[in-house]
Every structure is written in C-alpha cells, then in structure tokens.
C-alpha positions as CSV (number, residue, x, y, z in Angstrom):
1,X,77.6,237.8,68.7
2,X,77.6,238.8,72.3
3,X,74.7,235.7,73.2
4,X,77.5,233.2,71.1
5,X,80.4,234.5,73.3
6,X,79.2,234.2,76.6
7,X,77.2,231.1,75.9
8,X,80.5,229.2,75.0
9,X,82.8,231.3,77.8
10,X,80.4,230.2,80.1
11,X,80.8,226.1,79.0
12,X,84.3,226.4,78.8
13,X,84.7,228.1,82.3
14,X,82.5,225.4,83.7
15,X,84.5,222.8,82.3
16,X,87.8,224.3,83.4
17,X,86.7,224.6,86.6
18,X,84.8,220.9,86.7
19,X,88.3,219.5,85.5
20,X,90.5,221.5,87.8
21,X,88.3,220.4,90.9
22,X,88.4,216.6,89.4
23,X,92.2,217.2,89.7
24,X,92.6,218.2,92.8
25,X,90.4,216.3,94.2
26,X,91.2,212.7,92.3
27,X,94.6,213.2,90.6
28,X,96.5,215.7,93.1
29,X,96.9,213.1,95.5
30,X,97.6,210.3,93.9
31,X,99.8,211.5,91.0
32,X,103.7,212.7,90.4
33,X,103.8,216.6,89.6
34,X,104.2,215.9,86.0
35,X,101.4,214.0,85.7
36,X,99.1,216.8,87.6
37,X,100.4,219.1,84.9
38,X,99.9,216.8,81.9
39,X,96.5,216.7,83.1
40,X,96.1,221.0,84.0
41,X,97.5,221.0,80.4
42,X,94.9,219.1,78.8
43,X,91.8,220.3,81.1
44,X,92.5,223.5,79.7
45,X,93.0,222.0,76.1
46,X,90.3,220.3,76.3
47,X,87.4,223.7,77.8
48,X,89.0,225.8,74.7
49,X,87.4,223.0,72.4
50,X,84.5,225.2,73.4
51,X,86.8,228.3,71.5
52,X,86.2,226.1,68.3
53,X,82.8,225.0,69.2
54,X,81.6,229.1,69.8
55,X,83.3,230.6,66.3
56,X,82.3,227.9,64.5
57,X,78.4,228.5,65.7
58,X,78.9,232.4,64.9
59,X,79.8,231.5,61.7
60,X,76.5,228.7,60.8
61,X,74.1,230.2,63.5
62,X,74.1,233.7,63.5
63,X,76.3,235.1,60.2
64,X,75.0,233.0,57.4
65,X,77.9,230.8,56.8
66,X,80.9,233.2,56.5
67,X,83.2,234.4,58.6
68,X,86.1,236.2,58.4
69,X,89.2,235.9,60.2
70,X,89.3,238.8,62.3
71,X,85.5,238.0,63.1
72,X,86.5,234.6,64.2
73,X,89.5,236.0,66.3
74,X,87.6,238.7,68.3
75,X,84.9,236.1,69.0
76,X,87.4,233.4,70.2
77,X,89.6,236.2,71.9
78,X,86.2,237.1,74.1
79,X,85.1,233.9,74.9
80,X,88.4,232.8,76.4
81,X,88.6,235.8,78.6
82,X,86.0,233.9,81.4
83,X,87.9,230.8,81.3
84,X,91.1,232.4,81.7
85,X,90.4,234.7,84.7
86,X,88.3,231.9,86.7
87,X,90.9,229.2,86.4
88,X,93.2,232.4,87.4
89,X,91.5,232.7,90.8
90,X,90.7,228.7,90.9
91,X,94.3,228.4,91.1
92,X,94.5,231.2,93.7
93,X,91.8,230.1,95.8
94,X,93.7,226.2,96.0
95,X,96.9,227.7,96.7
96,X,96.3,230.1,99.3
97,X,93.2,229.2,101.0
98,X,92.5,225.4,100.2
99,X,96.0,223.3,99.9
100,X,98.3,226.2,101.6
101,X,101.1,223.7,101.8
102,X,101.0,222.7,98.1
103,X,103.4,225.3,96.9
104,X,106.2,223.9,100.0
105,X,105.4,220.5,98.6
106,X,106.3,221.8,95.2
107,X,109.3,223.6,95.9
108,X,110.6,220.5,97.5
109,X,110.0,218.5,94.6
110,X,112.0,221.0,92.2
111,X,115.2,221.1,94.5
112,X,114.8,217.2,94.4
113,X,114.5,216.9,91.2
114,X,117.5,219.4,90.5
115,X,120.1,217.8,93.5
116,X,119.3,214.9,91.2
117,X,119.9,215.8,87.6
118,X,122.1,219.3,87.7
119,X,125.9,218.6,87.9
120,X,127.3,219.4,91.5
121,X,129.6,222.4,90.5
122,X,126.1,223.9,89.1
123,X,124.0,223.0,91.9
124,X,124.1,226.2,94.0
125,X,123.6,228.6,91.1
126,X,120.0,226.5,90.1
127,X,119.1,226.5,93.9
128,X,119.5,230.0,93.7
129,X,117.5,230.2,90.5
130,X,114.8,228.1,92.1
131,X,114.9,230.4,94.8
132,X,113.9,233.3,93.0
133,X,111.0,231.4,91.0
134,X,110.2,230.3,94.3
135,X,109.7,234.0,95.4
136,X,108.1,235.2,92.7
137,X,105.6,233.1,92.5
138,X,104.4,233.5,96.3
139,X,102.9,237.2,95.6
140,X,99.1,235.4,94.3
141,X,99.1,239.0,91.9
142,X,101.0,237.2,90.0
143,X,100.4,233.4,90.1
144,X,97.1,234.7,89.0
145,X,98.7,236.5,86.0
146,X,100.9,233.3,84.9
147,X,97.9,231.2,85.3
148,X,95.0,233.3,83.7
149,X,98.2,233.8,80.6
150,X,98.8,230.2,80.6
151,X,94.7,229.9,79.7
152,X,94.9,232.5,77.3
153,X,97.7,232.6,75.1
154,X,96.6,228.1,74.9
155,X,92.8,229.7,73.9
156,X,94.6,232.6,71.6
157,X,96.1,229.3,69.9
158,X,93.0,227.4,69.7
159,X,91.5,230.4,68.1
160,X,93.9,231.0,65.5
161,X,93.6,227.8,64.3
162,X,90.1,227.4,64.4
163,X,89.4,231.0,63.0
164,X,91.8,229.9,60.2
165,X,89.7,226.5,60.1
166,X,86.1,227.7,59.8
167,X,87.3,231.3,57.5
168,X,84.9,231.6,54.9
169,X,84.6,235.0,52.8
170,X,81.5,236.2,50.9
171,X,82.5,236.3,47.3
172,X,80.6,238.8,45.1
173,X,79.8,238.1,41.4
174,X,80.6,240.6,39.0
175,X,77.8,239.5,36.6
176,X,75.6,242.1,35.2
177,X,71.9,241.0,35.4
C-alpha cells in the first residue's frame, strides 16, 4: 500500500504544482479573477484524478481485485495529503515572496466588485466585512490552512466517490466440499 500511495501523491503533487505554475505564469496575467479560480478549481480537480487513479491500482495491483471501502478511503485520504500541503505552500511562496502585490490587486477587485453590485445603504457594512477577510487572510498560517483544506476536503470528495466506485468485497461460499 505505502509504494501505491506515495507513487500517486507524488503524480498528483507534480501535477498540481505544474498546473499552478502554468497559471501563474500563462493565465494570471491575462485573465479576470474568476477565471484564474475556475482554472485553480479545476488544476486541483484535475491532480486528484490521480486519487482515483491510486485506489483503483491498490485494488487490481496489489489486493487481488477487492477493496473495501474503508481500504479505499485511507488510501485516497494518504495520497491527497502531498498534494494538499505543497499547493499549501505553492500558494504561500506566490503570495508572499513571488507576486507580493497580488493580494492588494485582489482586494481591489472585491471592493470593486461590491461598490458595484451591493445596494448603497449596505455598502459600508460589506467593506467592513471585506475588511476582515482582508485581515485574515494576510497571516500566511492561515492562507496555507484554507488552501491545503481547499485541496483536501476536493480530494476527500474525489475519494469518496471513487472508493464507493471501485468497492468490491470478497464474498465467501458457504458450500461444503
């Protein structure tokens, strides 16, 4: 088991992280915030294919065929725990060292997009909301934390589904021979 998880943590970290820096470095500057989440949403989609890709091995490589679905949970629970952490400091690392001015830019473009679309009498109570996101997102403990979550809990998905997918139980016979 330990060979199938870090085999497929290992892919899916390395695609993360090839995604990611094609984002940053293609889309970032070229593309509306939306669409630079739309595609952080499906780079991550698309490395926990590797999730599916690793239980689904365990189960025709290494354990005959069957797999249960705690088996298939604790392997797909593993193998996004690489993933999770390295796009967790990825994001840390473009943040505070490599686009330092990205989260500014960002802010910007949420009190634009809220002077826009909130009704004036609501205005100051969502800049003050803003505010607060604003502030808790600059301590990089825990930008890290909502971004290494963000990977998980979208890999704990992919592996409940593809542990209920690929579940296969040994049956035993009760004929007497």
């Amino acid at each position: 088991m330990k060979s199938t998880v870090y085999r497929y943590s290992i892919y899916a970290t390395i695609t993360i992280l090839v995604l990611s820096l094609l984002q940053v470095t293609i889309i970032a500057s070229r593309a509306s915030f939306a669409v630079q989440e739309a595609a952080g949403y499906l780079s991550m989609l698309i490395s926990m294919i590797f999730v599916f890709m690793g239980i689904r091995h365990y189960k025709n490589k290494v354990n005959g065929g069957f797999l249960g679905f705690g088996e298939g949970l604790k392997i797909g629970v593993l193998i996004v725990l690489l993933p999770a952490v390295f796009f967790g400091i990825f994001d840390i690392l473009y943040t505070q060292v490599i686009d330092t001015a990205w989260a500014d830019h960002y802010y910007n473009h949420i009190v634009e997009e809220a002077k826009k679309t909130v009704a004036p009498e609501k205005l100051a109570a969502e800049l003050q909301k803003i505010e607060q996101q604003k502030e808790f997102f600059a301590s990089p403990v825990m930008q890290f934390l909502v971004m290494a979550g963000t990977v998980f809990i979208i890999g704990f998905i992919v592996t409940i589904i593809s542990s209920l997918t690929l579940m296969k139980r040994k049956t035993f016979s009760s004929k007497a021979i």
